[in-house]
N, C-alpha and C positions, 0 to 999 in steps of 0.2 A: 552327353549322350545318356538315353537314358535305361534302367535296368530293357524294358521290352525291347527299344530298339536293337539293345545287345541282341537278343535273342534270334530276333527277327534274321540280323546279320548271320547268326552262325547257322541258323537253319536255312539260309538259303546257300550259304559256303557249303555243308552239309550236303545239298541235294546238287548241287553243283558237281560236287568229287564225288560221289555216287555214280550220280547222270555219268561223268567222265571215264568211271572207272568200269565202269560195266559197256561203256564204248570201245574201250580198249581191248577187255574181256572178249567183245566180242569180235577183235581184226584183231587177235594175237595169234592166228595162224595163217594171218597174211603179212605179216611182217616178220623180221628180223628180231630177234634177240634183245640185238643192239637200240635197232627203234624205239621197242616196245620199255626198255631203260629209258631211255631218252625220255620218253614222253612221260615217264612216271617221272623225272625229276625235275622237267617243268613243270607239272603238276604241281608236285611238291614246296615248288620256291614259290611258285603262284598262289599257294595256301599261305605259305609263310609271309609272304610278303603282305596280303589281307589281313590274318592277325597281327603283324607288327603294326600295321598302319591304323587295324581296330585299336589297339593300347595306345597306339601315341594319339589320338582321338579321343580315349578315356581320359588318358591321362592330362589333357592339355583344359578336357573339360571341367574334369576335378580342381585344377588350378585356378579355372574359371569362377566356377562356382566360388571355391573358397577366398578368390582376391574378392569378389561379389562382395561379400558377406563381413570382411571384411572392411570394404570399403561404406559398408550400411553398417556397421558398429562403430566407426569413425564419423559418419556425418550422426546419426543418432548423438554421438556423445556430443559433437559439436555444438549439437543443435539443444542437449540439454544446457551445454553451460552457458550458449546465448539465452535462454530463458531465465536460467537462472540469476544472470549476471544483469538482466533487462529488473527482474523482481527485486535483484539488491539495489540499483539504482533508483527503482520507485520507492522502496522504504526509506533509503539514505534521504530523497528529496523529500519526504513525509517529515523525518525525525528532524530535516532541517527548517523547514516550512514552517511545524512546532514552534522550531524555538526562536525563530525569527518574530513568531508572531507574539511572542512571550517577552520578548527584547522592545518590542513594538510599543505593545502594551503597558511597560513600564516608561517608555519615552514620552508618552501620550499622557499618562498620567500625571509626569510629572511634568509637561507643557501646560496642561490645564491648572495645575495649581502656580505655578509660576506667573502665568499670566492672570489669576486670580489675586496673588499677593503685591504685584505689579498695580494693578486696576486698585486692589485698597490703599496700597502707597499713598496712591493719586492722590485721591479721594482723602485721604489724613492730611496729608500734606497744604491741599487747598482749603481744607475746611476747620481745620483744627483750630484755629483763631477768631474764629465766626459763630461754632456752632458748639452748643454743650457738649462732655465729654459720653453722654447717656445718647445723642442725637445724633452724632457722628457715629459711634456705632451701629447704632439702630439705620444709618446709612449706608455703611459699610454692609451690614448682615443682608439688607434688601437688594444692593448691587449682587451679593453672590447667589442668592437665591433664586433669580429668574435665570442661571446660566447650567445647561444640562444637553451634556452629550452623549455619544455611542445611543442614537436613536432613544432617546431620555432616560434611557439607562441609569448614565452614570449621571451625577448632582454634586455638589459641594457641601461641605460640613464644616463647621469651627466648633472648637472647645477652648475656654481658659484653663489654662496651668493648673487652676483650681479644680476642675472636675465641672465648672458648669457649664452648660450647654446654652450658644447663641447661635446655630443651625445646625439642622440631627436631617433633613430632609425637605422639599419643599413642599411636602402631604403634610407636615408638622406642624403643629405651631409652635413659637415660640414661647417655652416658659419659663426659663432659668432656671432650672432644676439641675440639680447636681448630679451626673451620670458616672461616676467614680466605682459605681457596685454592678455597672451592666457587664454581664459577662455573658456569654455561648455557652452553646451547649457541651463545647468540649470543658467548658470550665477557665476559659480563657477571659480576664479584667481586659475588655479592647481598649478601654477607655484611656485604663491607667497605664495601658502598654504603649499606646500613642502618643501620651505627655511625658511617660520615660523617657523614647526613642529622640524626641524634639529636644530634652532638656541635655542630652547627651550628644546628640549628634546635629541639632538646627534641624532634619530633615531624614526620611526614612522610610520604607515600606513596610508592611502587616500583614498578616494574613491571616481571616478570623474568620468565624460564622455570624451570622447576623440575616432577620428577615428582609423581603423585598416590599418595599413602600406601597400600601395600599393590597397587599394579597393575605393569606393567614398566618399562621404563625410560625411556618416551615423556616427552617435558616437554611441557606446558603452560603457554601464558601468565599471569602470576596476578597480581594487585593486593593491594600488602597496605598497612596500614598500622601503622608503629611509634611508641613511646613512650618515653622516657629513664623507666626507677626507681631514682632515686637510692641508698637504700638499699642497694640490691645491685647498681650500678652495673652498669646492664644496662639492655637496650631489651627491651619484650613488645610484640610485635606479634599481628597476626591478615591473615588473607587471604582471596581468596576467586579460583578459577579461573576464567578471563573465559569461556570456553567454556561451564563449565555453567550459569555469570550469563547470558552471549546464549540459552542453553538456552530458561532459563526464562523469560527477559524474552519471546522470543519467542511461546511459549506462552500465557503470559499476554495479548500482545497479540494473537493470533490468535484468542482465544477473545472475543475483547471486538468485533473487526472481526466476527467474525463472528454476533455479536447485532445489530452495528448492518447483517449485509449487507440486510437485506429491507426496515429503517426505511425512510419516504419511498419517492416514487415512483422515485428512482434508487438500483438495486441497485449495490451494491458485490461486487468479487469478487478473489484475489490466488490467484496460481500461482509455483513457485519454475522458472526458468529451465530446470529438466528437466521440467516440466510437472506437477507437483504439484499442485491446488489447495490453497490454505492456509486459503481460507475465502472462503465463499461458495458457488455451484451447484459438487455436484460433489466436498465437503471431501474431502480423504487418498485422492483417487484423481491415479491419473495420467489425466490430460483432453489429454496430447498430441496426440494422433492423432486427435481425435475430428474430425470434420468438420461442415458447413451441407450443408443440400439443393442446394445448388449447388456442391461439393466442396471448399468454402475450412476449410483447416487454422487452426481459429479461434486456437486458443492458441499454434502456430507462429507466425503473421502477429501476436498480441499480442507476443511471446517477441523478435518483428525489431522490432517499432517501438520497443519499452523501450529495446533497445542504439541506437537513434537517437537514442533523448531523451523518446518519445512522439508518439503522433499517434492519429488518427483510424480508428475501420473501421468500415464498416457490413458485418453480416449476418446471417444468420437462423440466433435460437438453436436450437440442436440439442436434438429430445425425449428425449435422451438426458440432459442436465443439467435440465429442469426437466419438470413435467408438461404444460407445455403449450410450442407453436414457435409463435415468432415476429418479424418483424421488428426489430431491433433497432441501435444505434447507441452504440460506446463507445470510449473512450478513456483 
């Protein structure tokens, strides 16, 4: 009940016992004594019993109210920590997704050179009694050279133990030169880290800077892995540049978050630090600026809590991301 209606009640109790009393006033010398008691004590309990029944009325609304309020501080909280618990599941699948495709990518690498050193067996084994030991080679190096994958990315390469070079790329050509002093720009001998790793262990992964075949002179970070072949005492390797592997892994993964944004009643959605959406309300635009009906910079205030750690916000999605506005709560 609320403060007016109180009032409203007492002023009409009020003019009630008034009205009543000046009724009374006015047949008190037509009545008895006794009567005119009488009727002031129903009166009386007729008042009392209004106000008792006003309070248990307040009071039952007070209790109302506050179970209310209550029970809207319990679904709120609830309904943070499904959000919340909805956003830890997207990251855990993210940081797994990662390292799956990182697990992947070494597997693949080292199928391709496996299957490479396999194919020169061959090729040694059948030819080795037939053909010069400079032609057999020169066989062996033109079998690996037309083989290129991850969209011709990635190529094969051999070195001799020696530092020289009988395939550096299929844009190369071949000149026998001794590659023993090529290092990156971090300062890193890949060369001679590569015929280390072979002489110690038969086989081995890397991870160096080095430019992309036929672009300038920019290095990239690349992952490759080698192989000791006996035969022509030499390591084949294969690579793959991390840059265009986080490329595509991303891609991949953003196209897959983004089937699952609408699944279930909790949307999912992701934006890169400049405001990008990546998937979800909004994909490949920039959703910076965009604001709620009450002018909070939604993906600003998302873009600050990420660099804290996370956290909570509530407010009203903009008709601008989706077809309809509405209250909302994410983290």
């Amino acid at each position: 009940m609320t403060l007016f209606t109180l009032k409203c009640f007492l002023g009409i109790l009020t003019i009630a016992l008034l009205t009543a009393s000046l009724s009374l006033s006015g047949r008190r010398t037509q009545g008895s004594l006794r009567q005119l008691t009488l009727k002031w004590n129903l009166l009386f309990f007729l008042a009392a019993a209004c106000l008792i029944s006003l309070i248990n009325i307040q009071t039952h609304q007070q209790q109302f109210e506050t179970s209310t309020h209550q029970l809207e501080q319990e679904l709120r909280a609830n309904a943070h920590q499904q959000v919340m618990q909805r956003a830890l599941f997207i990251q855990d699948l993210v940081n797994y997704e990662i390292s799956q495709s990182r697990s992947q990518l070494r597997q693949q690498l080292t199928t391709i050179v496996n299957q490479a050193t396999s194919t020169a067996a061959h090729l040694y084994h059948q030819y080795q009694d037939t053909l010069a030991k400079e032609e057999l080679t020169t066989l062996i190096i033109e079998s690996l050279t037309s083989s290129l994958y991850n969209d011709g990315r990635s190529y094969l390469f051999a070195v001799r133990l020696d530092g020289t070079e009988l395939l550096l790329s299929p844009q190369t050509k071949r000149t026998g030169k001794n590659i023993l002093h090529f290092r990156d720009k971090e300062g890193v001998y890949f060369a001679k880290e590569m015929i280390k790793l072979v002489k110690m262990h038969d086989e081995g992964f890397i991870t160096y800077q080095i430019k992309k075949p036929g672009q300038d002179n920019t290095e990239y970070p690349k992952l490759s892995y080698v192989r000791y072949f006996e035969p022509l005492d030499c390591l084949i390797g294969t690579g793959e540049y991390l840059d265009e592997h986080r490329q595509k892994t991303q891609k991949n993964l953003y196209n897959r978050l983004d089937n699952l944004a609408s699944e279930g009643s909790l949307s999912i959605f992701g934006a890169s630090y400049d405001g990008v959406s990546l998937f979800g309300p909004g994909k490949g635009q920039n959703v910076l600026n965009i604001q709620d009906r009450n002018g909070t910079f939604i993906v600003k205030e998302f873009i600050a809590l990420a660099h804290k750690g996370g956290g909570y916000l509530n407010y009203h999605m903009p008709d601008k991301l989706t077809p309809q506005s509405y209250d909302k709560a994410s983290y």
